[in-house]
N, CA, C and O atoms as a GROMACS GRO file, in nm:
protein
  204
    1UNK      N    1   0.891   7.616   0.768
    1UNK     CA    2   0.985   7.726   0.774
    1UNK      C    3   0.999   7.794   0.638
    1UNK      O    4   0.998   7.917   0.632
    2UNK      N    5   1.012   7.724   0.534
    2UNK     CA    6   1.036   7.763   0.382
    2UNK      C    7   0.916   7.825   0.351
    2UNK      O    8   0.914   7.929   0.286
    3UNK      N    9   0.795   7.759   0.398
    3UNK     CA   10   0.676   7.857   0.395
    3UNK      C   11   0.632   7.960   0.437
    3UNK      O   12   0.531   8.026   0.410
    4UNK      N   13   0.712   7.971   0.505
    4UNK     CA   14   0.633   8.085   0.578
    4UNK      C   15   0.741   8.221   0.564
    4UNK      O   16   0.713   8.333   0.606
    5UNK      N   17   0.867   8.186   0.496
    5UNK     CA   18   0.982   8.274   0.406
    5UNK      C   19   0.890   8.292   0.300
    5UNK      O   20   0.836   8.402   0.286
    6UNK      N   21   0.866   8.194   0.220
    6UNK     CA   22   0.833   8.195   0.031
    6UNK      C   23   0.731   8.297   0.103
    6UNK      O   24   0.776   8.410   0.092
    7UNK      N   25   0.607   8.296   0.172
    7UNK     CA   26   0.468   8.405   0.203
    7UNK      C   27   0.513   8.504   0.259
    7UNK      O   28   0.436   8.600   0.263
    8UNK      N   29   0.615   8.518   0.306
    8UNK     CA   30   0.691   8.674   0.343
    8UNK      C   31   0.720   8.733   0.248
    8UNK      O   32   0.668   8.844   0.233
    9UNK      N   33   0.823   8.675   0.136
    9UNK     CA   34   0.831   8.693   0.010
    9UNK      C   35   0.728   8.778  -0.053
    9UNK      O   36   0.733   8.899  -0.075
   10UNK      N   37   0.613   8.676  -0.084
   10UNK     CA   38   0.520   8.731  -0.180
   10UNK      C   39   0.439   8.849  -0.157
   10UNK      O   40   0.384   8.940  -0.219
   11UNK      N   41   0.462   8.793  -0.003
   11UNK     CA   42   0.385   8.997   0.022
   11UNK      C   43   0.473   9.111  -0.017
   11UNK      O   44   0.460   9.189  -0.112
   12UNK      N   45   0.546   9.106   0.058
   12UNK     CA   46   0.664   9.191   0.032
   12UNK      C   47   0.645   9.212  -0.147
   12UNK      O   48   0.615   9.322  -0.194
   13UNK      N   49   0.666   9.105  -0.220
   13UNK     CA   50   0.663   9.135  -0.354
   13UNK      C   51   0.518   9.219  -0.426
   13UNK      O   52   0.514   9.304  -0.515
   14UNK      N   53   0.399   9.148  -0.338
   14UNK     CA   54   0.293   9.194  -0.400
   14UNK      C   55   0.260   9.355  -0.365
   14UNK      O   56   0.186   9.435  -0.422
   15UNK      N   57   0.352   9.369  -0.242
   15UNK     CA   58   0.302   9.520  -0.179
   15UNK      C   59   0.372   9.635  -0.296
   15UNK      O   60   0.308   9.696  -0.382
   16UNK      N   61   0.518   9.643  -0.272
   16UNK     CA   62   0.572   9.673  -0.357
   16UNK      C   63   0.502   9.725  -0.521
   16UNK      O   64   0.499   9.837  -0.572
   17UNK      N   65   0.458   9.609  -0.567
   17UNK     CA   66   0.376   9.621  -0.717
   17UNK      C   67   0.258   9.677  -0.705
   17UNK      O   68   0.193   9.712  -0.803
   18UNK      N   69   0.212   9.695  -0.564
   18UNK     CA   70   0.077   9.812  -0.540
   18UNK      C   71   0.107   9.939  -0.570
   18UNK      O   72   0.050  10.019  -0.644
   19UNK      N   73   0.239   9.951  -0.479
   19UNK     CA   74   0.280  10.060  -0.447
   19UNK      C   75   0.331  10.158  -0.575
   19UNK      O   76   0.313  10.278  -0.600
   20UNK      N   77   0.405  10.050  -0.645
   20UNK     CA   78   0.486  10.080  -0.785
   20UNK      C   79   0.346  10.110  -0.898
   20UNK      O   80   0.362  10.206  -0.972
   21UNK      N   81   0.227  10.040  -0.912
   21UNK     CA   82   0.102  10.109  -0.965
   21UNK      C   83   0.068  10.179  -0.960
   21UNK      O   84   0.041  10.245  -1.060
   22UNK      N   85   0.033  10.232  -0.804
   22UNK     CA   86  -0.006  10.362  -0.758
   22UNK      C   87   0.030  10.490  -0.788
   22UNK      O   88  -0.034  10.590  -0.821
   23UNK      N   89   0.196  10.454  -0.763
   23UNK     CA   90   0.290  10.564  -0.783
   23UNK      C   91   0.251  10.600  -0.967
   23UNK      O   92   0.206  10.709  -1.001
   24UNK      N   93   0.270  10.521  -1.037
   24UNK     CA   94   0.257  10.486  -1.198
   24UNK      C   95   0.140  10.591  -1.246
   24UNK      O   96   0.144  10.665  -1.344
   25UNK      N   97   0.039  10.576  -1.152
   25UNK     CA   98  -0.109  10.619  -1.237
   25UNK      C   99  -0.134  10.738  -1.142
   25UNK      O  100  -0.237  10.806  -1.145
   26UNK      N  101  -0.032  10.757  -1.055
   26UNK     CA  102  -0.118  10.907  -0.997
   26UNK      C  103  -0.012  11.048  -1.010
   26UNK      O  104  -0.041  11.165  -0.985
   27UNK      N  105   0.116  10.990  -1.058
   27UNK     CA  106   0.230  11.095  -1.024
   27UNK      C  107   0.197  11.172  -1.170
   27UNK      O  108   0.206  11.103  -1.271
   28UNK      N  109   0.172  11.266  -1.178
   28UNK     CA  110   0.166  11.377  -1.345
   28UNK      C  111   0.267  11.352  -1.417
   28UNK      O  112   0.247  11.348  -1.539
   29UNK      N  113   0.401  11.330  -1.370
   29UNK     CA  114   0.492  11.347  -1.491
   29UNK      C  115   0.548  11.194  -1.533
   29UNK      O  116   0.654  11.166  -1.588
   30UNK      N  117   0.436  11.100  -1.488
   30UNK     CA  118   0.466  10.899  -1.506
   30UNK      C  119   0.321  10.833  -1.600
   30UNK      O  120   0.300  10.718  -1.638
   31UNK      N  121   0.220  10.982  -1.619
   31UNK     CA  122   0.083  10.909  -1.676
   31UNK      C  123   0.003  10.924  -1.618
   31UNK      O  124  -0.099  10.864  -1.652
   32UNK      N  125  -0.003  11.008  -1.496
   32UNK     CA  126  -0.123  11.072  -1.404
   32UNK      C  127  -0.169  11.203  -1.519
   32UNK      O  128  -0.110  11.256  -1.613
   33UNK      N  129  -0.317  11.224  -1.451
   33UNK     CA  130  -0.392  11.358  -1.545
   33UNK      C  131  -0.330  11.449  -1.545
   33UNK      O  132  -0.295  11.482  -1.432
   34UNK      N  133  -0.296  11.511  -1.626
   34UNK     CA  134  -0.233  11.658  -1.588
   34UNK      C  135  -0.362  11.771  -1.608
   34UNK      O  136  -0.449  11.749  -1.693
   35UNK      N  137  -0.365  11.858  -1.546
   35UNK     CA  138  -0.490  11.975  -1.488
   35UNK      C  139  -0.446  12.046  -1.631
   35UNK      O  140  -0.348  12.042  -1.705
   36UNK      N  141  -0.580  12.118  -1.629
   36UNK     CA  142  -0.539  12.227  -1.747
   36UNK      C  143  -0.477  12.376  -1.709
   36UNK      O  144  -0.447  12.470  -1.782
   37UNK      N  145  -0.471  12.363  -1.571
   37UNK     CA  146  -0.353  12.521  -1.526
   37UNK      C  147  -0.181  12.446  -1.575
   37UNK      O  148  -0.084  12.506  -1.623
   38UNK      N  149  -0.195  12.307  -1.542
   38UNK     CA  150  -0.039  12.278  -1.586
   38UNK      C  151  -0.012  12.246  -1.729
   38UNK      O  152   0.102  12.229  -1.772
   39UNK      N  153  -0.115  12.239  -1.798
   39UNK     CA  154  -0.105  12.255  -1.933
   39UNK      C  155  -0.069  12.374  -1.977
   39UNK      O  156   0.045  12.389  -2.020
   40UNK      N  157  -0.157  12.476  -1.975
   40UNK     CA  158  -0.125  12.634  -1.959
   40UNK      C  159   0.008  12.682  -1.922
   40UNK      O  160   0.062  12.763  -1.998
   41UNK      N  161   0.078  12.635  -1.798
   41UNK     CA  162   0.179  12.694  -1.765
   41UNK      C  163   0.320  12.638  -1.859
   41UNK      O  164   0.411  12.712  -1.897
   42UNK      N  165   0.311  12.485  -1.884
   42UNK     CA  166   0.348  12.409  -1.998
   42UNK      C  167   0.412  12.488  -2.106
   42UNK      O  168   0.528  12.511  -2.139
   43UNK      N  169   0.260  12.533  -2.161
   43UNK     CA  170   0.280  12.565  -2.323
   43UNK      C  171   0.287  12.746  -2.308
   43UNK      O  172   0.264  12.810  -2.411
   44UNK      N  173   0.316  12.815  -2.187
   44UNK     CA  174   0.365  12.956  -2.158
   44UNK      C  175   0.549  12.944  -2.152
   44UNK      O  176   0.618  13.042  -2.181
   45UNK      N  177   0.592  12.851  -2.122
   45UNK     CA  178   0.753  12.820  -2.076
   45UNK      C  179   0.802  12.755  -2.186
   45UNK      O  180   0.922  12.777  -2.206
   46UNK      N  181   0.739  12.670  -2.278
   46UNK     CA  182   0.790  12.594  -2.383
   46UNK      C  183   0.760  12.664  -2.517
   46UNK      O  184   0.640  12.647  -2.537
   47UNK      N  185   0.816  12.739  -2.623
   47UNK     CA  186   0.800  12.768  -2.734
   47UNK      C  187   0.771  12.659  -2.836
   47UNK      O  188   0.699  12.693  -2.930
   48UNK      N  189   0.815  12.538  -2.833
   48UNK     CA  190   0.810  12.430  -2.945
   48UNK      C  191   0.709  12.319  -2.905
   48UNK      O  192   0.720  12.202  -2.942
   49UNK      N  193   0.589  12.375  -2.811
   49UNK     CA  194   0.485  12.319  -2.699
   49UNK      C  195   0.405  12.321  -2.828
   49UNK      O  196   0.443  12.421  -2.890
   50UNK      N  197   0.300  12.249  -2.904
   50UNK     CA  198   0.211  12.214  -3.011
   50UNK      C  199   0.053  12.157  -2.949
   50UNK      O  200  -0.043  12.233  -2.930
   51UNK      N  201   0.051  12.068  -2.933
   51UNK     CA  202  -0.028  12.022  -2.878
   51UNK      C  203  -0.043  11.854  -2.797
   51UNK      O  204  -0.146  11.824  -2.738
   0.00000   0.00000   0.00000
């Protein structure tokens, strides 16, 4: 019974930390690529935009 809770658990935990990666490396404004039109539009709206 405790086993088969604790392996409910860990999925649950391991899915989560997929999900929370995913989100991490693909969203633009968390460390995803940003395109060079949103660079452009960036440094058109921001005056103190450098590089």
């Amino acid at each position: 019974m405790i086993k088969k809770i604790l392996k409910i658990v860990g999925i649950v935990i391991v899915s989560i930390a997929i999900v929370a990666v995913l989100f991490i490396e693909f969203w633009p404004s968390l460390g995803g690529s940003v395109t060079d039109e949103d660079q452009k539009e960036y440094k058109a709206r921001n005056s103190l935009y450098k590089k």
